[in-house]
N, C-alpha and C positions, 0 to 999 in steps of 0.2 A: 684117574689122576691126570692131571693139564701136563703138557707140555710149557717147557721154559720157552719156546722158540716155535713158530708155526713150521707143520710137519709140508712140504710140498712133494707132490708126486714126480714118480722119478721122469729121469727123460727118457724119451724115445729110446730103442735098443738102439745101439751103434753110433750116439747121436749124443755128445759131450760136448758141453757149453765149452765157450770159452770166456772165461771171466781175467783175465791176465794175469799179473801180480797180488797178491794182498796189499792191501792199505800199509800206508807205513805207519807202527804201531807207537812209537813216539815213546818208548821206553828210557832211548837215553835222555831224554828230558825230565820225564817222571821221577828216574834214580836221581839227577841232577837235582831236582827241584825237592825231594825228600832228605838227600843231605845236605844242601847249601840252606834251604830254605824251610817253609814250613811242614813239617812233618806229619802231621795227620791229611792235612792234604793231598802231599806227596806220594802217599800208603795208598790213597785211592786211584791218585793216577797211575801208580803200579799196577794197581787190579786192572785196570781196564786196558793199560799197555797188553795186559797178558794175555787177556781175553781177546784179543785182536786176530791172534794167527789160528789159535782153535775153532774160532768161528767163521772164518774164511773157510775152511778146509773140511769144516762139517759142511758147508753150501749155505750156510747164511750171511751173504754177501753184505746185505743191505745192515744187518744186524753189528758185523764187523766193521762198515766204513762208520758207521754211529759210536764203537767202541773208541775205535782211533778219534773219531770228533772229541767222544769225553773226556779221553786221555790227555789231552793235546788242551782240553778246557780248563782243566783238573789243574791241571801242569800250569800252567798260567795263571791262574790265580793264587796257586800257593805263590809264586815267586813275586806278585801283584804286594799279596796280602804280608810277604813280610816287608817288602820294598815299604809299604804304609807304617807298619809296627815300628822300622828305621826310622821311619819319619817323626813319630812321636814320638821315640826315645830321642833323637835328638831336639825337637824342639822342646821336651822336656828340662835336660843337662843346658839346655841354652836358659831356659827361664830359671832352673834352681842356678847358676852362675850369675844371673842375674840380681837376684834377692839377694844370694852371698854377698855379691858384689855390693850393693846397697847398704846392708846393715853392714859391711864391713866399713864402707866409709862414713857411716854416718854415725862409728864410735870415734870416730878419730877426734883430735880438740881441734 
C-alpha cells in the first residue's frame, strides 16, 4: 500500500528540528467565502483550511504550507467567481430593462 505523503526518516536522537509556527490556514476566509459567496468552492477551501494544521504536526511541512497555498487559492476564486456571476446578473437586469424600456415606449401613440 503507497503512502499519501512521503515517509522521512526520523531525526537524529535528541536532535528536533525547529520548524516555528504552522502556516496560517486561511480558514476564516474559506468559511467566509462558503457562505457569502460560492459554495462548492468554499467546501474545498474548508478542506484544505483543515488539512493545514494536521500536516504540520505530522512533519509534513512542505505538504501543509502547499495546503494553506490551496486554501488561500480556493478562497479566492470562489469570492472572484461570484463577484463575476454579479457581474452578469446585473448587466443582465440592465439589458432586460432595457428592452422593457423599448417596447414599452414604442407602444405609446
Amino acid at each position: 500500500m503507497t503512502q499519501p505523503y512521503p515517509q522521512y526518516p526520523p531525526p537524529p536522537h535528541g536532535w528536533v528540528p525547529n520548524y516555528g509556527p504552522p502556516p496560517d490556514n486561511n480558514l476564516v476566509w474559506a468559511i467566509l467565502a462558503t457562505v457569502m459567496c460560492c459554495l462548492p468552492l468554499g467546501i474545498v477551501a474548508i478542506v484544505k483550511a483543515s488539512q493545514v494544521n494536521s500536516l504540520w504536526f505530522q512533519g509534513f511541512h512542505a505538504e501543509a504550507h502547499r495546503a494553506a497555498d490551496e486554501a488561500r487559492k480556493w478562497a479566492m476564486w470562489s469570492a472572484i467567481s461570484s463577484g463575476i456571476l454579479l457581474a452578469l446578473y446585473l448587466v443582465f437586469i440592465l439589458v432586460m430593462f432595457a428592452f422593457v424600456g423599448v417596447s414599452f415606449w414604442s407602444l405609446m401613440p
